[in-house]
matplotlib code that plots the C-alpha trace (Angstrom):
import matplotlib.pyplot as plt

x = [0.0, 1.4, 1.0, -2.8, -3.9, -5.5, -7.8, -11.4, -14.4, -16.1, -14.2, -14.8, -12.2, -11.7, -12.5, -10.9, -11.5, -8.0, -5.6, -3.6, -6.6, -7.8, -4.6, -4.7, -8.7, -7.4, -4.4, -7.2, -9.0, -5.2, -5.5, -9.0, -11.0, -14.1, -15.0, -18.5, -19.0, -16.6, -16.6, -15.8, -15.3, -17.2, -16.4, -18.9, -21.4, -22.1, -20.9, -17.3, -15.3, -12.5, -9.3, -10.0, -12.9, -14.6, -19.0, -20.9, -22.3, -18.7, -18.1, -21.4, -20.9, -17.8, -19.2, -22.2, -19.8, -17.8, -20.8, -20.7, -22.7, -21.1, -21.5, -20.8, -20.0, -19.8, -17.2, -15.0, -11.7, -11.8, -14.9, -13.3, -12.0, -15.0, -17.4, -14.9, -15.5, -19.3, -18.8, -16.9, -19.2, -21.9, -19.8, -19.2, -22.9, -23.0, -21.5, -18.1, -15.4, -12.2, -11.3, -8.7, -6.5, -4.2, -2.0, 2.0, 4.6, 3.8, 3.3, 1.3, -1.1, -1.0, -1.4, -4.5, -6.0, -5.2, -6.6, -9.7, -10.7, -9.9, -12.1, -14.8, -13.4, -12.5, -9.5, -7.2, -5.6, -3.0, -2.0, 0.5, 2.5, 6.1, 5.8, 8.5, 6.3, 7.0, 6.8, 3.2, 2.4, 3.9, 1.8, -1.4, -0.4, 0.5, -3.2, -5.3, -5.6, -6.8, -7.1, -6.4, -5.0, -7.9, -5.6, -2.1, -0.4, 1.1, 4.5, 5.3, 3.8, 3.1, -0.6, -0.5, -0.6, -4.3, -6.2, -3.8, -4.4, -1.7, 0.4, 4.1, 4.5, 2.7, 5.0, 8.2, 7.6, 6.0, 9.3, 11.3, 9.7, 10.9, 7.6, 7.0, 5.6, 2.9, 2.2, 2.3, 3.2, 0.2, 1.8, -1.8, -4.8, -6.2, -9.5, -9.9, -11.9, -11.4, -10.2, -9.9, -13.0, -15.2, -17.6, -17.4, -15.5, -16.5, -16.4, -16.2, -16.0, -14.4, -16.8, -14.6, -10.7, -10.5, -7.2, -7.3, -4.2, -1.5, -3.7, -5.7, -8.3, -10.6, -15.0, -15.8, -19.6, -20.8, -20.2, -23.6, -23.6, -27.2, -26.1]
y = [0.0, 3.4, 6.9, 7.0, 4.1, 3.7, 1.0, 1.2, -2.0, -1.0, 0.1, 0.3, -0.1, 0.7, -2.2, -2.8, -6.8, -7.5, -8.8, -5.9, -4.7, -7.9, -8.1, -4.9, -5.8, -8.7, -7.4, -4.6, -7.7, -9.0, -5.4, -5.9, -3.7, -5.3, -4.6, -3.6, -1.6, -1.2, 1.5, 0.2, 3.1, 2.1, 3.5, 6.1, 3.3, 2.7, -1.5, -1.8, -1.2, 1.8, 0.1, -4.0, -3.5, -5.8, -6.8, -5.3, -8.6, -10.2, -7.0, -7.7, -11.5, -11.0, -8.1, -11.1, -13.4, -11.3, -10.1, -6.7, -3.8, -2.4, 1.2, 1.8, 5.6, 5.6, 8.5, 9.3, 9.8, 13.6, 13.0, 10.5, 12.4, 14.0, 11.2, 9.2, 11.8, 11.8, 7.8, 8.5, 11.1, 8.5, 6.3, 8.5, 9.2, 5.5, 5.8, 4.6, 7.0, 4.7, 3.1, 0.7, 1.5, -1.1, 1.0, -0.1, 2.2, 5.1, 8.4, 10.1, 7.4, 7.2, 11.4, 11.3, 9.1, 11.4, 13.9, 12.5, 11.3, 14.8, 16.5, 13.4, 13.7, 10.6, 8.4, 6.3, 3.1, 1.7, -1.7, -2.3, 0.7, 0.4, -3.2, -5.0, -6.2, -9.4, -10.5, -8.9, -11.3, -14.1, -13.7, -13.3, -17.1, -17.9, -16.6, -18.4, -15.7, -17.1, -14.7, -14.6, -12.4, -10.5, -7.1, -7.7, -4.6, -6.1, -4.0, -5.6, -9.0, -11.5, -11.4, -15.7, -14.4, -13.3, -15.6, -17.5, -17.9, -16.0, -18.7, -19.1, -20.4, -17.9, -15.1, -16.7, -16.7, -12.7, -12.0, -13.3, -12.1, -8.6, -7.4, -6.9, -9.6, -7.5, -5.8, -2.6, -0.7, -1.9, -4.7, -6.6, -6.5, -9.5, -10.7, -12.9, -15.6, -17.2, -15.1, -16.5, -13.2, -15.1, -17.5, -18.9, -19.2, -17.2, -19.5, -17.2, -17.9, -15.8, -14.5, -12.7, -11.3, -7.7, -5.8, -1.5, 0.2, -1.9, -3.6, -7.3, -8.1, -10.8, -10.0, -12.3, -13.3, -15.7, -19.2, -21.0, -23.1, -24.1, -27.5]
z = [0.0, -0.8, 1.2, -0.9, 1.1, 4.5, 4.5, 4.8, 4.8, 2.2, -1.3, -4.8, -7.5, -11.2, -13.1, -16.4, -16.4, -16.2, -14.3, -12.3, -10.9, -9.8, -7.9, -7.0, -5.5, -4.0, -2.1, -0.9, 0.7, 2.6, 4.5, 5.8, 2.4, 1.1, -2.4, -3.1, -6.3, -9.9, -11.8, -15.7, -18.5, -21.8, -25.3, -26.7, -28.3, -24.4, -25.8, -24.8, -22.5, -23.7, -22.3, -23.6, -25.5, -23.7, -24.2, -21.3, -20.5, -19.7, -17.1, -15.8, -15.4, -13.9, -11.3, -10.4, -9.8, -7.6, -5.7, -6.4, -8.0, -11.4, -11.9, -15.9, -17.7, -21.2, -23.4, -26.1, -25.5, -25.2, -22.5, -20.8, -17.5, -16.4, -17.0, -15.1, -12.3, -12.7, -11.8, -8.9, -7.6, -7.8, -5.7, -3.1, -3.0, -2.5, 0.8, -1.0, -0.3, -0.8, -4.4, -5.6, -8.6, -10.4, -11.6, -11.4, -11.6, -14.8, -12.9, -15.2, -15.0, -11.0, -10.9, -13.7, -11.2, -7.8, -9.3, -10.9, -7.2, -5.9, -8.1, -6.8, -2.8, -2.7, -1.8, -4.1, -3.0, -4.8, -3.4, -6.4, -6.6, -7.5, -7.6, -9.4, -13.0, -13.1, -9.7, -10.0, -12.8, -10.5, -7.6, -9.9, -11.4, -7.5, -6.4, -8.8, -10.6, -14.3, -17.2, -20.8, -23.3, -25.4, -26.6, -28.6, -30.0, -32.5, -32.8, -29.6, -29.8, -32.4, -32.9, -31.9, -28.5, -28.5, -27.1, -24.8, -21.1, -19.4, -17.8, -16.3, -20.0, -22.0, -19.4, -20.2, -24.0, -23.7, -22.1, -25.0, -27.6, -26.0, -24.2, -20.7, -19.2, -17.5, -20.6, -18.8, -21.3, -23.2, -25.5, -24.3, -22.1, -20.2, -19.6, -15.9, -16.3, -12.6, -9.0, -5.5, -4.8, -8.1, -6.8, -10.4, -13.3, -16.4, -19.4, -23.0, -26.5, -29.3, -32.1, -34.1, -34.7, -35.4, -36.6, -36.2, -35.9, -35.0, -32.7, -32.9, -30.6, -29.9, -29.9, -27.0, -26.0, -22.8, -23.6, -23.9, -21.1, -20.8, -22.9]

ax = plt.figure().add_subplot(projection="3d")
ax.plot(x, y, z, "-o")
ax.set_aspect("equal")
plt.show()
């Protein structure tokens, strides 16, 4: 926990589906935190998330099986900060003052945050801060931590990594393709499918491949599992 991050019972976090912040949510719960809301940034067709482009109904399935309520703003690029604000702000009217961030070691990303919750007067955790990246990755495998890879920028990674499940394997060959094996600096986003905090697993199959600007990324939809 850095300076940011007295612990409270009751938090919400910043829920981009992926792995850091789950570790981020689940270190939260070692210091005595209890998550109870996410706030998840959508893409302005109110469909996707912005970050991994990710169905609503895979953000909701993961919230359900986590137990907790999903709060979901949706913004282009240039809209993005205030509408992130207008999230927090219905948080806090929630009676949730304290939110986890997964955010690693990039300062401009850590201050965006700061001051977004200032502007909302509420208070940032960040249980991951300065956190060696690969040991990170590590203790998510360690934890149970399941995910998979649904983003590849492609001038960093082959695009044969989408669709792997991120395992001490899949890390090792990340790292020698060149890559950081937390993909921190956005070589790829992760989707979890299974958490030590999910009372089940989510189970996901791949509609379609799309390619835009250097990047390739999987449309995923609920598997069908009423067979």
């Amino acid at each position: 926990m850095t300076a940011d991050s007295s612990t409270t019972s009751d938090l919400f976090c910043s829920w981009s589906g992926g792995k850091d912040i789950c570790l981020a949510v689940h270190r939260a719960h070692d210091a005595g935190g209890r998550l109870r809301a996410a706030l998840t940034m959508l893409d302005e067709t109110g469909e996707r998330s912005r970050s991994h482009g990710l169905p609503k109904a895979l953000l909701e399935a993961q919230a359900d099986s986590m137990g907790i309520d999903l709060v979901f703003r949706s913004a282009t690029w240039g809209e993005y900060t205030d509408a992130f604000v207008d999230g927090l702000e219905e948080l806090k009217a929630r009676g949730l003052t304290t939110g986890v961030f997964g955010d690693i070691d990039i300062e401009s990303h850590r201050q965006w945050v700061v001051d977004a919750c200032e502007r909302a007067g509420v208070t940032p955790l960040h249980p991951i801060w300065q956190e060696d990246r690969r040991a990170l990755v590590d203790e998510g495998l360690e934890r149970g931590i399941r995910s998979r890879i649904v983003v590849v920028n492609t001038n960093h990674l082959p695009e044969e990594f989408l669709g792997r499940e991120l395992d001490a394997e899949t890390v090792e060959e990340i790292v020698a393709a060149g890559a950081d094996a937390c993909g921190e600096n956005g070589e790829y986003h992760s989707l979890v499918t299974d958490a030590p905090l999910m009372k089940q697993p989510l189970e996901v199959e791949v509609q379609d491949t799309v390619r835009i600007e250097g990047y390739a990324f999987h449309k995923l939809t609920l598997a069908d599992q009423s067979t």
